[in-house]
Structures are given as structure tokens and as C-alpha cells.
CHARMM internal coordinates of N, CA and C (Angstrom, degrees):
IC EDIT
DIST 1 N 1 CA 1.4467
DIST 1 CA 1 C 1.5301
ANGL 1 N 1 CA 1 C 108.85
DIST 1 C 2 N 1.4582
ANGL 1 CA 1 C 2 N 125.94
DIHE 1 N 1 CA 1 C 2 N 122.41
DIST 2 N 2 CA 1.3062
ANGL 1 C 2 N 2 CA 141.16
DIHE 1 CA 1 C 2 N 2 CA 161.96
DIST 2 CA 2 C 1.6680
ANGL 2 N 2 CA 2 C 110.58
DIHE 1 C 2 N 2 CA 2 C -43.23
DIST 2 C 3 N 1.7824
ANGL 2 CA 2 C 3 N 112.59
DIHE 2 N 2 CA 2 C 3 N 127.88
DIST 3 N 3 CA 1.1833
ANGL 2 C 3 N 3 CA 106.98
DIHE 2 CA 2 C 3 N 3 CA 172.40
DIST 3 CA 3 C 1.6079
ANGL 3 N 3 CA 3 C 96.64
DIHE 2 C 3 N 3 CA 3 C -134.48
DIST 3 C 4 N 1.1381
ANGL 3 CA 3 C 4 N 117.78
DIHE 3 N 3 CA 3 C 4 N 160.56
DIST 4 N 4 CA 1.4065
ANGL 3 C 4 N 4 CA 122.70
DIHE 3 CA 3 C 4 N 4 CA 174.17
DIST 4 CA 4 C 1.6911
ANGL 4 N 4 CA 4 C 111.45
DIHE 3 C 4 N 4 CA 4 C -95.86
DIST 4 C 5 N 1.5062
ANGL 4 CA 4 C 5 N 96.36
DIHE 4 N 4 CA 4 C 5 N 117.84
DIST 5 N 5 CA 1.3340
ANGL 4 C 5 N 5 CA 120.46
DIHE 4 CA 4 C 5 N 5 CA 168.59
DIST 5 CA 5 C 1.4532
ANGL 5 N 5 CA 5 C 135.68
DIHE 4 C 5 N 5 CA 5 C -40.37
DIST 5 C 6 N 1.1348
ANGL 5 CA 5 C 6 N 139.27
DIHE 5 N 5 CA 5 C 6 N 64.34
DIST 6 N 6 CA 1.1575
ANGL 5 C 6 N 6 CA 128.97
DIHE 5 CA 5 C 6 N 6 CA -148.01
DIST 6 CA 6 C 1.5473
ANGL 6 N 6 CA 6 C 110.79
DIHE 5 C 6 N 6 CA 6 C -75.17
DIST 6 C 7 N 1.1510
ANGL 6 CA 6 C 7 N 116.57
DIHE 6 N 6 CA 6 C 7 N -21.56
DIST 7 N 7 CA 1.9860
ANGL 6 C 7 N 7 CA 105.89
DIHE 6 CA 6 C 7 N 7 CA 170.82
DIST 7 CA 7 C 1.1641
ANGL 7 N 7 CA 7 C 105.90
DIHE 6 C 7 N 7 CA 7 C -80.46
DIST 7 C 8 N 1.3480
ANGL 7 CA 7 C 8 N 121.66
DIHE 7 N 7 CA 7 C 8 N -44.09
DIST 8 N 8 CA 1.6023
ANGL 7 C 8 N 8 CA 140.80
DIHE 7 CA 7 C 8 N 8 CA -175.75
DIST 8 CA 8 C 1.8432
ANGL 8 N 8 CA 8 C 93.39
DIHE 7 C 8 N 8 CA 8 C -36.26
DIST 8 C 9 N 1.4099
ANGL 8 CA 8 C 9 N 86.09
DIHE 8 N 8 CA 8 C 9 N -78.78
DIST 9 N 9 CA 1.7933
ANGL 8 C 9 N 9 CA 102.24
DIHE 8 CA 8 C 9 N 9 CA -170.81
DIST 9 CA 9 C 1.5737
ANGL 9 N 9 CA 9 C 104.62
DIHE 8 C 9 N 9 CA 9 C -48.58
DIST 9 C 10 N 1.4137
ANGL 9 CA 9 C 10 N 123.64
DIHE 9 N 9 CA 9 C 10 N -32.92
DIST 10 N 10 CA 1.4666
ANGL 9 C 10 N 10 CA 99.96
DIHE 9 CA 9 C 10 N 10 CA -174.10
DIST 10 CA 10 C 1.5651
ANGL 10 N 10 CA 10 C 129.13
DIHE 9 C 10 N 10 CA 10 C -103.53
DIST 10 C 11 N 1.4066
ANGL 10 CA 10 C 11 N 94.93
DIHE 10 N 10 CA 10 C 11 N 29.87
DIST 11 N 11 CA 1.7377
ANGL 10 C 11 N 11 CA 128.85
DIHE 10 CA 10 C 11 N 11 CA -158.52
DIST 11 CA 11 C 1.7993
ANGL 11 N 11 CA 11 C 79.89
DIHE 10 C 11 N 11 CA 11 C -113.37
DIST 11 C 12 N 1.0476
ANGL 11 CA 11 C 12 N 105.19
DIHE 11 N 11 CA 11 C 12 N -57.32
DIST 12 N 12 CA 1.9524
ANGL 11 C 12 N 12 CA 116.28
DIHE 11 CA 11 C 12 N 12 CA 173.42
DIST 12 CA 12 C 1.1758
ANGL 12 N 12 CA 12 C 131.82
DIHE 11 C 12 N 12 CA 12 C -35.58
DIST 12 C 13 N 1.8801
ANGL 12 CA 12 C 13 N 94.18
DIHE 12 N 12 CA 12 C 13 N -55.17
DIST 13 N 13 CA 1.8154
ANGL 12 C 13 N 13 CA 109.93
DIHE 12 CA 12 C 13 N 13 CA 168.02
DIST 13 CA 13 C 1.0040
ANGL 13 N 13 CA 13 C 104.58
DIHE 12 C 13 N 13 CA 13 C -56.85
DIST 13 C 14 N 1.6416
ANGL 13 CA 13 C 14 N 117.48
DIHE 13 N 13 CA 13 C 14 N -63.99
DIST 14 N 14 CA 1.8910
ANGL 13 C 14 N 14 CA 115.50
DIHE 13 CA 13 C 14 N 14 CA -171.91
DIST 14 CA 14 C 1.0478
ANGL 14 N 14 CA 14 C 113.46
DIHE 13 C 14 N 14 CA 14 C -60.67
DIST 14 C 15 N 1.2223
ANGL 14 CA 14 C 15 N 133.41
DIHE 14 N 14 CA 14 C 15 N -6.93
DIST 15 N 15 CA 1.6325
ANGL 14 C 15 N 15 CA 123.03
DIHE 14 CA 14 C 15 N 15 CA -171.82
DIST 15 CA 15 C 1.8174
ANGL 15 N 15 CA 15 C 96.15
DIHE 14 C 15 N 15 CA 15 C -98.13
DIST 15 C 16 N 1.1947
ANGL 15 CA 15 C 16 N 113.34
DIHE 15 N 15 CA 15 C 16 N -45.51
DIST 16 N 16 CA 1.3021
ANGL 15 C 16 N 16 CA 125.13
DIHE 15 CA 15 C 16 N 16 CA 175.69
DIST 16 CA 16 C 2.0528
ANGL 16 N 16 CA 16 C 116.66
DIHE 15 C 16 N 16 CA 16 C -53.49
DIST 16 C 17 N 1.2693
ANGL 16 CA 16 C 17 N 104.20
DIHE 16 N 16 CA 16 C 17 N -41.32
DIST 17 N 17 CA 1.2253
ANGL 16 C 17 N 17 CA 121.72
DIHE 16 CA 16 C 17 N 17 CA -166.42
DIST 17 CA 17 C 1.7865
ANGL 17 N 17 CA 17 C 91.44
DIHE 16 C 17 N 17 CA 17 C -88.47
DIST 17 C 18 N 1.6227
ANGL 17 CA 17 C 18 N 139.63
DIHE 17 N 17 CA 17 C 18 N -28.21
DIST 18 N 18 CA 0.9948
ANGL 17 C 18 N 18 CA 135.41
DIHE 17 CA 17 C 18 N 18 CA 171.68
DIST 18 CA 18 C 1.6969
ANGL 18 N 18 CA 18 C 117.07
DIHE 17 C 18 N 18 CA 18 C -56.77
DIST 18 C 19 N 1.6839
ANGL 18 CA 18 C 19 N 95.93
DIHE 18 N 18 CA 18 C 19 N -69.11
DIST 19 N 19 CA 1.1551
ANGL 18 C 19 N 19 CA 123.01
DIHE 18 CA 18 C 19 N 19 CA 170.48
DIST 19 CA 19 C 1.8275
ANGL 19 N 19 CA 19 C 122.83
DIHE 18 C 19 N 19 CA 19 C -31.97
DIST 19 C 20 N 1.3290
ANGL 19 CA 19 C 20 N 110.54
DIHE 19 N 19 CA 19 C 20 N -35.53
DIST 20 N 20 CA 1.4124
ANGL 19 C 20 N 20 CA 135.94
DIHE 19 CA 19 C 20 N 20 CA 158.53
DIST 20 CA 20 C 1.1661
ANGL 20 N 20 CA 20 C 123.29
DIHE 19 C 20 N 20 CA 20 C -78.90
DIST 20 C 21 N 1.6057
ANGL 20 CA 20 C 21 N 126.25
DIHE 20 N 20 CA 20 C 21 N 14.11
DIST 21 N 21 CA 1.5569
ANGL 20 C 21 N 21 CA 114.60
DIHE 20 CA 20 C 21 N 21 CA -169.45
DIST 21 CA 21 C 1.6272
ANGL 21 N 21 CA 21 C 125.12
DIHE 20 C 21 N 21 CA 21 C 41.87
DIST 21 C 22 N 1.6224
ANGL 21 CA 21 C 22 N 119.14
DIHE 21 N 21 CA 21 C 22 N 17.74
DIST 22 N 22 CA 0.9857
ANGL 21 C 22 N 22 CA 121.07
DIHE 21 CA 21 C 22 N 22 CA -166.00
DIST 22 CA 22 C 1.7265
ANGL 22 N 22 CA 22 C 103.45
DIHE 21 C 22 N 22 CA 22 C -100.78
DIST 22 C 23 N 1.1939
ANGL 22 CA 22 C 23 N 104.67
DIHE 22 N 22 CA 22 C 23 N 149.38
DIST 23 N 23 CA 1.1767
ANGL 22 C 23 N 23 CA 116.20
DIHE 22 CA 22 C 23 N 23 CA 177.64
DIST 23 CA 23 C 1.7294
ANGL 23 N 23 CA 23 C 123.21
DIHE 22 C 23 N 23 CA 23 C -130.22
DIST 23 C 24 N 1.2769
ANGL 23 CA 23 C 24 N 85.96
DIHE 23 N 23 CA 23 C 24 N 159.61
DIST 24 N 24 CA 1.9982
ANGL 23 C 24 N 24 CA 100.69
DIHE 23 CA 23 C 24 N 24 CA -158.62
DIST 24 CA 24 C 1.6261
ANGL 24 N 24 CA 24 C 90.61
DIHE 23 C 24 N 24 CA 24 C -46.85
DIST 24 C 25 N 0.9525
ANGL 24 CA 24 C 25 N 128.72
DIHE 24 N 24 CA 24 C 25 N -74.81
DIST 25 N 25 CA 1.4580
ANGL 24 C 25 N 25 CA 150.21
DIHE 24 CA 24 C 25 N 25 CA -174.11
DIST 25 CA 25 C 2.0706
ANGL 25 N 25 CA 25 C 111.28
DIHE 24 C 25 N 25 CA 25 C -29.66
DIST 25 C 26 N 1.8390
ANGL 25 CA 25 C 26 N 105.71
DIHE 25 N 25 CA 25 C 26 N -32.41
DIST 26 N 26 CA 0.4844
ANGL 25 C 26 N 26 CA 124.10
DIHE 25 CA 25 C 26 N 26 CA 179.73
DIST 26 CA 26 C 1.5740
ANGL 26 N 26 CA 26 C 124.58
DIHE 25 C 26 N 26 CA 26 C -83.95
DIST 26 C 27 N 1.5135
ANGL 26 CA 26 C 27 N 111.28
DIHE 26 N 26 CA 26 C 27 N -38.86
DIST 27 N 27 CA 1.3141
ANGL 26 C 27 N 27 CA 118.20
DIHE 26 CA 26 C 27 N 27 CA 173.04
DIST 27 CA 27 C 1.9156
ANGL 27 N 27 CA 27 C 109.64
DIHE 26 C 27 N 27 CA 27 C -74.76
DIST 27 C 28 N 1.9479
ANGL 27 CA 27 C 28 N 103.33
DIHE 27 N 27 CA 27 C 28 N -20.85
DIST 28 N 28 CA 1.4116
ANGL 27 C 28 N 28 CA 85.59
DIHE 27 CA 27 C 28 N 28 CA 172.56
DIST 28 CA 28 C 1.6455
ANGL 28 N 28 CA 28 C 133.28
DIHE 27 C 28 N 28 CA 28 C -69.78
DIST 28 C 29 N 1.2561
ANGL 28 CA 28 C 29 N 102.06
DIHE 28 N 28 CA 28 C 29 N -37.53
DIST 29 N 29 CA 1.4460
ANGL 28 C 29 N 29 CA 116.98
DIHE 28 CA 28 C 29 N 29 CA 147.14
DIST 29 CA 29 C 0.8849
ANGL 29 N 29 CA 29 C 108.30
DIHE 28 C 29 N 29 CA 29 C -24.09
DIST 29 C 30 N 1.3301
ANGL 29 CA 29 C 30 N 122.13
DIHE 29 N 29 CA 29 C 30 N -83.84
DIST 30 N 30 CA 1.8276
ANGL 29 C 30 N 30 CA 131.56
DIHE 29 CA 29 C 30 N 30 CA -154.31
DIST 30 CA 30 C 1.9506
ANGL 30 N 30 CA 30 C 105.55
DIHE 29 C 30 N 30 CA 30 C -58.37
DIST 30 C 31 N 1.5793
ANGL 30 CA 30 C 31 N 104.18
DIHE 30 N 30 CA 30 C 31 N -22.74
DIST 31 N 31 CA 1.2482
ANGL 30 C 31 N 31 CA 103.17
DIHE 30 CA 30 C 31 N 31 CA 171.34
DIST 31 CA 31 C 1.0280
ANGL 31 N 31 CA 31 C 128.95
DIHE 30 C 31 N 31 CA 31 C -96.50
DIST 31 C 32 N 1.1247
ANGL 31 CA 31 C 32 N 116.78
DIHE 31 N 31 CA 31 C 32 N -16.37
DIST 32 N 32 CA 1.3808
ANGL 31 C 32 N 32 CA 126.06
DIHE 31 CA 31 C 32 N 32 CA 169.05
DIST 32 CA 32 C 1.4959
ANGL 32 N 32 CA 32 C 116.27
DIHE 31 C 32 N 32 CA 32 C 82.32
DIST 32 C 33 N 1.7331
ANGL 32 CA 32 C 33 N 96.60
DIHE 32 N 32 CA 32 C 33 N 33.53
DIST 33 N 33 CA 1.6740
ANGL 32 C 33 N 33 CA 111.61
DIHE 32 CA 32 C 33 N 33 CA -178.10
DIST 33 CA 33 C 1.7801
ANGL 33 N 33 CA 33 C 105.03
DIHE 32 C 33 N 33 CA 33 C -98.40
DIST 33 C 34 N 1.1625
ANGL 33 CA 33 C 34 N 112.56
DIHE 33 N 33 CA 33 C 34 N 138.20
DIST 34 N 34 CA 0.9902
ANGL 33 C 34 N 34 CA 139.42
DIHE 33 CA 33 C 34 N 34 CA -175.98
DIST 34 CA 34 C 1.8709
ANGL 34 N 34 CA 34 C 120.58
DIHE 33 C 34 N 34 CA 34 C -61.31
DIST 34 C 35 N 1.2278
ANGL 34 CA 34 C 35 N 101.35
DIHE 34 N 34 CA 34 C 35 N -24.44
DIST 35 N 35 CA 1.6624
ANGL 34 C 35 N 35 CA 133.09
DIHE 34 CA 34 C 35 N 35 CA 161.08
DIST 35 CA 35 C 1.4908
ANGL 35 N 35 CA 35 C 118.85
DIHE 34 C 35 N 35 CA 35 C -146.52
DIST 35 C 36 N 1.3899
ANGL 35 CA 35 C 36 N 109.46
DIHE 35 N 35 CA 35 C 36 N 151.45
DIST 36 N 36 CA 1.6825
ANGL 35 C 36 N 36 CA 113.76
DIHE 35 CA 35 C 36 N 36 CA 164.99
DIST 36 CA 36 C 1.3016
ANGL 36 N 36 CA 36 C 112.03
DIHE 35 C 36 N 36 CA 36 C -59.24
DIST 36 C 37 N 1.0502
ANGL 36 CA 36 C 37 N 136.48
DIHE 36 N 36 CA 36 C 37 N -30.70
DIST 37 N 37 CA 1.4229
ANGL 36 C 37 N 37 CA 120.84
DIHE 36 CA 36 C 37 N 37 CA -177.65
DIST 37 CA 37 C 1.4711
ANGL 37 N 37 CA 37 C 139.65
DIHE 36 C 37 N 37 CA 37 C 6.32
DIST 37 C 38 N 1.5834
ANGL 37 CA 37 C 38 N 87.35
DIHE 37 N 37 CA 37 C 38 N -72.81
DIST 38 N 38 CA 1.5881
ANGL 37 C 38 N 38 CA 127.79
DIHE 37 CA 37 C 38 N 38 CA 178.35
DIST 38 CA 38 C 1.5715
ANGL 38 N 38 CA 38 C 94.72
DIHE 37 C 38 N 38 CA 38 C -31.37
DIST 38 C 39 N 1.4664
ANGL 38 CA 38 C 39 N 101.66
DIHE 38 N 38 CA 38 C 39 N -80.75
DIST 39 N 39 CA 1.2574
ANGL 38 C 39 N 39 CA 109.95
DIHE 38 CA 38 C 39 N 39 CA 179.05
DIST 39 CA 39 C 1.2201
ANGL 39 N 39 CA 39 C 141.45
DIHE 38 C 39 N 39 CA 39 C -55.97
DIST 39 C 40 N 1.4810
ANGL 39 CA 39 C 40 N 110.92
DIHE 39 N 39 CA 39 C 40 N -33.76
DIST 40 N 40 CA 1.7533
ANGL 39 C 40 N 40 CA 115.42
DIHE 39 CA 39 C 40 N 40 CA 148.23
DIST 40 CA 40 C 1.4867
ANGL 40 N 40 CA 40 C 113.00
DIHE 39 C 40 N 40 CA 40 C -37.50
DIST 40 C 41 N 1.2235
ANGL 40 CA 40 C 41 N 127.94
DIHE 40 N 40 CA 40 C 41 N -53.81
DIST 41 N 41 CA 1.2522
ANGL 40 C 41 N 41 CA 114.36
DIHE 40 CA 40 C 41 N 41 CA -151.55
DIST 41 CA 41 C 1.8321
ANGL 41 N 41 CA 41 C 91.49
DIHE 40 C 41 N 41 CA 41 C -95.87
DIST 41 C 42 N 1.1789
ANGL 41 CA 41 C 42 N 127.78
DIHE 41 N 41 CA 41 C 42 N -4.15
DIST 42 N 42 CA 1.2389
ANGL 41 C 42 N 42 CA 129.84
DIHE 41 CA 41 C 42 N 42 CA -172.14
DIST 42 CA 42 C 1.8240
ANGL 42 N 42 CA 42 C 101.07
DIHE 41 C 42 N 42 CA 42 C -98.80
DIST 42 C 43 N 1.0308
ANGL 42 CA 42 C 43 N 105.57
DIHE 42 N 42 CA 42 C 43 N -39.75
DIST 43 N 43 CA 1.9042
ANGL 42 C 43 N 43 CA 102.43
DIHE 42 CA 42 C 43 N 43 CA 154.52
DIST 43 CA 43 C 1.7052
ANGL 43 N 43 CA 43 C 126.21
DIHE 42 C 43 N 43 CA 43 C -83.94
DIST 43 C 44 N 1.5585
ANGL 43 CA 43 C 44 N 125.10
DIHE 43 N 43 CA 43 C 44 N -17.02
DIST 44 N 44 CA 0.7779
ANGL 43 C 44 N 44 CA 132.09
DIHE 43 CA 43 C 44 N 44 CA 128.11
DIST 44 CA 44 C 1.7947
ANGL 44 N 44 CA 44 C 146.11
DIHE 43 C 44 N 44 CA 44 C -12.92
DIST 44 C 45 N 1.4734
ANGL 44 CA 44 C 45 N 100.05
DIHE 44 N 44 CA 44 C 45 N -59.80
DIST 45 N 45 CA 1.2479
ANGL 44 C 45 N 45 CA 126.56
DIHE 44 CA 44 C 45 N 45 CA -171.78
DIST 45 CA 45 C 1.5071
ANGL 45 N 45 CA 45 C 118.11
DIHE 44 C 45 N 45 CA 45 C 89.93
DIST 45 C 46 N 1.1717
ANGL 45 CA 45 C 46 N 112.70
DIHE 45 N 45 CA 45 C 46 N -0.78
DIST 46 N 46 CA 1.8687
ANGL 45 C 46 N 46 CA 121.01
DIHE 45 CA 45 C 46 N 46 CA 164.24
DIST 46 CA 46 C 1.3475
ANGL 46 N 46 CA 46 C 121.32
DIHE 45 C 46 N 46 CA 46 C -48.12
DIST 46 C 47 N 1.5975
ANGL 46 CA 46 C 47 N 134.11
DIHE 46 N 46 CA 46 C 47 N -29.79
DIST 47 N 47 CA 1.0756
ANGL 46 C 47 N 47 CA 116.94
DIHE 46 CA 46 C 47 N 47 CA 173.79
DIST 47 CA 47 C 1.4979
ANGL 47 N 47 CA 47 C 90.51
DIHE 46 C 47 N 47 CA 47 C -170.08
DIST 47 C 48 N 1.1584
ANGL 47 CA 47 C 48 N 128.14
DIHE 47 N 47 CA 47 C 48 N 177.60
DIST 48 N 48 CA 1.1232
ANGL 47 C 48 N 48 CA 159.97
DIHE 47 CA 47 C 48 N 48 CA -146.88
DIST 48 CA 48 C 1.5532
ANGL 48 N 48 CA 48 C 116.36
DIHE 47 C 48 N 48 CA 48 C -103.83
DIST 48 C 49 N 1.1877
ANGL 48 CA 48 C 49 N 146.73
DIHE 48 N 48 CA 48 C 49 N 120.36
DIST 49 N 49 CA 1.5843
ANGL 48 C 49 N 49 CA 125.70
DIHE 48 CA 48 C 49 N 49 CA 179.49
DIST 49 CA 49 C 1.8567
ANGL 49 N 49 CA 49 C 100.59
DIHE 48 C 49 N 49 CA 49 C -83.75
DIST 49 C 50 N 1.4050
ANGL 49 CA 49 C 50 N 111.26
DIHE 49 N 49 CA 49 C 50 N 151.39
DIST 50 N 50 CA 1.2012
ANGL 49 C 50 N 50 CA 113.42
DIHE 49 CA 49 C 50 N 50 CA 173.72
DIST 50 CA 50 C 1.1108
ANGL 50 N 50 CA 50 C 128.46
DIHE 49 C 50 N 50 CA 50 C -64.11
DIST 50 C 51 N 1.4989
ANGL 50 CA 50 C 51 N 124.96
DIHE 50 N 50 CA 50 C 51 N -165.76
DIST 51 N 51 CA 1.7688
ANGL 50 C 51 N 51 CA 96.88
DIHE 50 CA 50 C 51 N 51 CA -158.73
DIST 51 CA 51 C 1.9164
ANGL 51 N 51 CA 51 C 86.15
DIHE 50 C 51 N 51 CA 51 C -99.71
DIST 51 C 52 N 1.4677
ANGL 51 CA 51 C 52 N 124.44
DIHE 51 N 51 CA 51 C 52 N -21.60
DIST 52 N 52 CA 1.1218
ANGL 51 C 52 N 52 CA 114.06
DIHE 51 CA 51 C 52 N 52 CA 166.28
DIST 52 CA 52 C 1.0747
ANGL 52 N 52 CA 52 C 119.44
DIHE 51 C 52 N 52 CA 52 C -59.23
DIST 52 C 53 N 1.3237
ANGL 52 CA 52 C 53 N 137.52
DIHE 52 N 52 CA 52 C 53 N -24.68
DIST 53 N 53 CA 1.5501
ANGL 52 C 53 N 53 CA 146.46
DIHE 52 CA 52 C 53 N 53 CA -159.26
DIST 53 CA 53 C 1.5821
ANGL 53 N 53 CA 53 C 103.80
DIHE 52 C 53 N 53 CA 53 C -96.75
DIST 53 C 54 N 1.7022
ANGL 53 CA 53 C 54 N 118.07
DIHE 53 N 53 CA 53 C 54 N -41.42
DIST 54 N 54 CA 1.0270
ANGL 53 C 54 N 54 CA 123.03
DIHE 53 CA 53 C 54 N 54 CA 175.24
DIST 54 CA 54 C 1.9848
ANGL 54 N 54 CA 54 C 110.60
DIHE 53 C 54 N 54 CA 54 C -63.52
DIST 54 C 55 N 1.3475
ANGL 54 CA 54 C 55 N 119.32
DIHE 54 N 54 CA 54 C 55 N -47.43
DIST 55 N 55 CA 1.1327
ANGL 54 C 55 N 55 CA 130.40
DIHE 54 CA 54 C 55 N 55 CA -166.33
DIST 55 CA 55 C 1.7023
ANGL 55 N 55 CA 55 C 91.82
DIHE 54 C 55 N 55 CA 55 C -67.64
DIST 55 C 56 N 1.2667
ANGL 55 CA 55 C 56 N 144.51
DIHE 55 N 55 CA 55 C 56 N -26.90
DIST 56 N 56 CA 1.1632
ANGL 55 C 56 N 56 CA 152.33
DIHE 55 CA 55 C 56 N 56 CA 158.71
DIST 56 CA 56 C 1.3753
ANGL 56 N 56 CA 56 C 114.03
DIHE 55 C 56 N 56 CA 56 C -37.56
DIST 56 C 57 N 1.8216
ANGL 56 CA 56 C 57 N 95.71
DIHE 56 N 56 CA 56 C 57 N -61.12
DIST 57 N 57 CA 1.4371
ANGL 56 C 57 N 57 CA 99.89
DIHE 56 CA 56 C 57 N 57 CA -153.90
DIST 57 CA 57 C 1.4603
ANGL 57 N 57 CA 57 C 94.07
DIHE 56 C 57 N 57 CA 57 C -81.10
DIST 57 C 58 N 1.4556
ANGL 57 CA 57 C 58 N 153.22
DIHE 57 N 57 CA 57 C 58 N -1.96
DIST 58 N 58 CA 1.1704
ANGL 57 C 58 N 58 CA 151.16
DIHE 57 CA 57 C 58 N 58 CA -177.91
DIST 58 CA 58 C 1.3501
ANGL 58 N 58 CA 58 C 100.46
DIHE 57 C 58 N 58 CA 58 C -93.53
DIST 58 C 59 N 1.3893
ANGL 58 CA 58 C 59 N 112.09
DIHE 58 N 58 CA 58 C 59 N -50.49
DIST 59 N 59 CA 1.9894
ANGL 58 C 59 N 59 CA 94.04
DIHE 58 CA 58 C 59 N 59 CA 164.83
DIST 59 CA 59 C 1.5152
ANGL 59 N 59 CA 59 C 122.26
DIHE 58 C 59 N 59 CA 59 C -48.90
DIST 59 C 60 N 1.1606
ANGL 59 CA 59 C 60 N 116.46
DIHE 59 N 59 CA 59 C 60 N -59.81
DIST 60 N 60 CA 0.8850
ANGL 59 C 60 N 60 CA 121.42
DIHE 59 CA 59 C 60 N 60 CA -168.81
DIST 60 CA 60 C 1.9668
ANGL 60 N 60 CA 60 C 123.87
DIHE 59 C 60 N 60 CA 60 C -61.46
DIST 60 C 61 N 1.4220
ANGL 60 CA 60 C 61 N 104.02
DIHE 60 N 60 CA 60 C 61 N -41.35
DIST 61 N 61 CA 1.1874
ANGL 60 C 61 N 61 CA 103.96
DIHE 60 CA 60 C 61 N 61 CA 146.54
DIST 61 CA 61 C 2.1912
ANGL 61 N 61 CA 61 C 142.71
DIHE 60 C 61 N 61 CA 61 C -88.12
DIST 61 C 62 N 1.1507
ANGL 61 CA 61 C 62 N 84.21
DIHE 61 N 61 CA 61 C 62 N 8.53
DIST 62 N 62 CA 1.6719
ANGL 61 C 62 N 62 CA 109.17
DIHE 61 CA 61 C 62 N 62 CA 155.04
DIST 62 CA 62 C 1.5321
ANGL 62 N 62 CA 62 C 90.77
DIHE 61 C 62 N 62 CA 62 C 62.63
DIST 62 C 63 N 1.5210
ANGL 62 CA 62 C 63 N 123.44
DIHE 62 N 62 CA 62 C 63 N 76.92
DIST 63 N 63 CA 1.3698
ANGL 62 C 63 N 63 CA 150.57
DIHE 62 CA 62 C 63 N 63 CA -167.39
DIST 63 CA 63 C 1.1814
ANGL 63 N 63 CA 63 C 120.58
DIHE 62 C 63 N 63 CA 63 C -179.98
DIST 63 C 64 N 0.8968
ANGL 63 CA 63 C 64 N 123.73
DIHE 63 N 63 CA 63 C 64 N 154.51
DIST 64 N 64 CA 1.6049
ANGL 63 C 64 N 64 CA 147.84
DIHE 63 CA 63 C 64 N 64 CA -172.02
DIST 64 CA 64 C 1.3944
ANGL 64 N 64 CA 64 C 102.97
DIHE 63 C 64 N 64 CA 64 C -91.98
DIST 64 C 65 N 1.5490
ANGL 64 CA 64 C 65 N 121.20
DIHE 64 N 64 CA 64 C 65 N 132.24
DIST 65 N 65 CA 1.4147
ANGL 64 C 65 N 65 CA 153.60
DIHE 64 CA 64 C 65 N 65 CA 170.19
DIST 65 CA 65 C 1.6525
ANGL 65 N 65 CA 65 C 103.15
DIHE 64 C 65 N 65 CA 65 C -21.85
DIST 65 C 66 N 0.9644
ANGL 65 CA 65 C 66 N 118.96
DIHE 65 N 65 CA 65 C 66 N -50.64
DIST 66 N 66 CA 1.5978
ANGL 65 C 66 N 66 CA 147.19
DIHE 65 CA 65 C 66 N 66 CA -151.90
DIST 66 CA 66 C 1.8603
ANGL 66 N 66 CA 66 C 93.45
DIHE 65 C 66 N 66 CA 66 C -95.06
DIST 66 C 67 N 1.4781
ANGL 66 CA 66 C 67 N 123.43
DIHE 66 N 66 CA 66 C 67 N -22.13
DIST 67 N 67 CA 1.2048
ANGL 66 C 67 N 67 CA 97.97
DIHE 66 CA 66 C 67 N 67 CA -160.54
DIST 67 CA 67 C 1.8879
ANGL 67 N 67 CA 67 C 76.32
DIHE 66 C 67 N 67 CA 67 C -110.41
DIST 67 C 68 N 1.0492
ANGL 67 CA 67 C 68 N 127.77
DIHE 67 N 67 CA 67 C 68 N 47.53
DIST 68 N 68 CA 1.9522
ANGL 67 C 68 N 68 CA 124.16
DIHE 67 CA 67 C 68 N 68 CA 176.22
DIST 68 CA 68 C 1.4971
ANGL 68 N 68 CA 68 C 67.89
DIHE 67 C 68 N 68 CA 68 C -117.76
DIST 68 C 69 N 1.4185
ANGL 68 CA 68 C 69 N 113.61
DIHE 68 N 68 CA 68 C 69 N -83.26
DIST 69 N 69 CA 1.5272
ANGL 68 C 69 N 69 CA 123.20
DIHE 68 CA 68 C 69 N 69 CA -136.35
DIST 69 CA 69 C 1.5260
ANGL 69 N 69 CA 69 C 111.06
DIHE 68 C 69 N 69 CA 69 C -69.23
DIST 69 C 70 N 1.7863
ANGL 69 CA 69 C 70 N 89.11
DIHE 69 N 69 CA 69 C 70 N 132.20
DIST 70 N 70 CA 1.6263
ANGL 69 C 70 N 70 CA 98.46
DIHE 69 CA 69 C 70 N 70 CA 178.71
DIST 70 CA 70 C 1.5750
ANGL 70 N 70 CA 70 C 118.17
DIHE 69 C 70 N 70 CA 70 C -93.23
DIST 70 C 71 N 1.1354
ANGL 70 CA 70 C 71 N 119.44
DIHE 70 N 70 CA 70 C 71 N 128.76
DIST 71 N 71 CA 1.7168
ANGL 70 C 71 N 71 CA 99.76
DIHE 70 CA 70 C 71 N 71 CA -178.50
DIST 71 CA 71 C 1.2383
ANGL 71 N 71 CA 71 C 116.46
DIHE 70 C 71 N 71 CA 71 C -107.42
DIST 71 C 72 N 1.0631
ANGL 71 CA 71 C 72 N 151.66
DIHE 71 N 71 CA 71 C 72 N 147.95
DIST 72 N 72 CA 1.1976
ANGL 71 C 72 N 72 CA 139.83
DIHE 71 CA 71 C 72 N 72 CA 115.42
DIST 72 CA 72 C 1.3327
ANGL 72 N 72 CA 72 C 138.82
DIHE 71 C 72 N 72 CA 72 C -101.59
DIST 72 C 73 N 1.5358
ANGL 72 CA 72 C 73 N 116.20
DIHE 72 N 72 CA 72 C 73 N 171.46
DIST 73 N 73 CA 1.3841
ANGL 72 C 73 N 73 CA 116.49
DIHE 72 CA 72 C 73 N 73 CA 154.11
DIST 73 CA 73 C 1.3881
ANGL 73 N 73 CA 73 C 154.86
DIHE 72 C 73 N 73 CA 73 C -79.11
DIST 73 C 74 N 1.2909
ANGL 73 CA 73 C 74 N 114.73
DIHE 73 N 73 CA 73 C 74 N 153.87
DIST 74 N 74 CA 1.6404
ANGL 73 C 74 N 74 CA 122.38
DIHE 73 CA 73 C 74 N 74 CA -158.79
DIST 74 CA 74 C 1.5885
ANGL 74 N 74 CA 74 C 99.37
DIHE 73 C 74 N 74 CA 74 C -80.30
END
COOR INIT
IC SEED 1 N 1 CA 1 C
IC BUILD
């Protein structure tokens, strides 16, 4: 059974968010979060972005849902 990677995936954002000249500071903006946090712990590997937050971060880095999340198996 497929599980989603949570260091994997947030090794993904930062690599994704590099690759884009994008910056932490920048996606908080784009989220409209009140601190980076979110995203610390979401490049981190602390938690997970939501699936609204995820569908964000694929616009915003001009990719598909499927190409953030890392999966593996159990």
C-alpha cells in the first residue's frame, strides 16, 4: 500500500521552490500565511501541506499535484 513520504515530499517542495528562484518568504505571500512556518515545517518534513495548499503549490510552481508528492511503500 502507497503512503506519502513526508521528508521525501518536503525535500520536493524545496527542490521545486529552488529550481523556480522561489523563495520561502515568497510562497508565504502566495499563501497568504501570516508567517513562514507553514512552510518550514513543510520543507522540513514536519507535516504535510493541505490538499488546498498543495494544489497551490503546483500552480505556483507550474506542475502537477503528483509531481510534489513522494510515495512510497509500506
Amino acid at each position: 500500500m502507497p503512503v506519502i513520504d513526508i521528508k521525501a515530499t518536503g525535500e520536493k517542495i524545496n527542490e521545486l521552490r529552488n529550481r523556480n528562484g522561489i523563495t520561502v518568504k515568497d510562497i508565504q505571500v502566495f499563501m497568504g500565511f501570516a508567517s513562514p512556518y507553514p512552510v518550514y515545517k513543510w520543507i522540513n518534513g514536519k507535516n504535510l501541506p493541505t490538499l488546498d495548499n498543495l494544489l497551490a503549490l503546483a500552480e505556483l510552481f507550474g506542475v502537477k499535484m503528483d509531481d510534489i508528492v513522494v510515495a512510497r511503500k509500506l
